[in-house]
C-alpha positions, 0 to 999 in steps of 0.5 A: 490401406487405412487412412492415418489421422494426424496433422499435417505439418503446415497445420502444426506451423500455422498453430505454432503461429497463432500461439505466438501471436497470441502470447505476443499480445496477451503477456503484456496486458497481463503484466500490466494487470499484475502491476495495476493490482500489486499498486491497488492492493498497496493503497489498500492495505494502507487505508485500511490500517489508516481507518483500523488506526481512527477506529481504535482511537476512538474506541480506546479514548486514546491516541494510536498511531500508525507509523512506518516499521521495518522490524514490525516492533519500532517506528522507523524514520527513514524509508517509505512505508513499503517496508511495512508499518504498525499500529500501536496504542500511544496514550503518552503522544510521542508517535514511539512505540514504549515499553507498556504501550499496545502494538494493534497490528502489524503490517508487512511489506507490501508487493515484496519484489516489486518496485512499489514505493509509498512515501508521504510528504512531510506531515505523514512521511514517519506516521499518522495519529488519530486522537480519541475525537478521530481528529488526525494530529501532529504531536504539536496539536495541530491537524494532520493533513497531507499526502502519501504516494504510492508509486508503482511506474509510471502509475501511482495513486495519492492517499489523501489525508484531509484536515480532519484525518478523513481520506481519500485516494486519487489517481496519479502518475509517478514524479 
């Protein structure tokens, strides 16, 4: 009588385990990749606008703005930057977008589904302007310096926008 080649079913138990076991460890740590790159692809798709933003006003001679935008049209005052944000010429420094005045580029909402937040403090929480000498500005005149955090539980990492308009970014936790 021939032989019958298969598996028998404590070979199909023990895989059935191994495979468990495995899915058990591996799931988390994939979750938590998911999450670390949704965090690290928010801050910088921020700081590259932040750089495309300095950039444009120092080629126009003008001032450009980055701010916060839901609709990707206007400048929004509530909200984090999450919802998206846009990059506009501004050579009237009111940190509104007019009519005449040139949207650059427009950024939609970052890690949509998540629980991503980017929200600055008080000299950067609606918008960052760069002047023509590449100089961050507050509408008043002067420097614009400050912090925005990209939360993603429980890590975050700070968009550091020093005295000059230069940036930096360091890890944090979530407050």
């Amino acid at each position: 009588m021939p032989r019958l080649n298969g598996f028998t079913l404590i070979e199909l138990m023990v895989t059935l385990v191994l495979v468990v076991v495995v899915m058990t460890l591996g799931v988390p740590s994939f979750q938590a990749l998911i999450r670390n790159n949704r965090l690290a692809t928010g801050v910088n798709e921020w700081v590259a606008a932040a750089q495309l933003t300095r950039s444009e006003a120092i080629k126009r001679g003008v001032r450009v703005t980055l701010c916060k935008s839901a609709d990707g049209a206007n400048c929004a005052a509530d909200g984090g930057f999450e919802k998206g944000w846009i990059v506009f010429s501004d050579p009237n420094n009111n940190a509104k977008v007019d009519m005449g005045e040139e949207l650059i580029r427009i950024f939609g909402a970052v890690a949509v589904g998540s629980d991503l937040s980017l929200t600055g403090n008080t000299p950067v929480a609606n918008y960052v302007s760069y002047t023509a000498d590449g100089v961050a500005r507050l509408l008043s005149g002067a420097f614009q310096a400050g912090t925005l955090t990209v939360c993603m539980r429980p890590k975050a990492r700070q968009i550091v926008i020093n005295n000059v308009g230069r940036i930096k970014v360091v890890e944090s936790t979530c407050s």
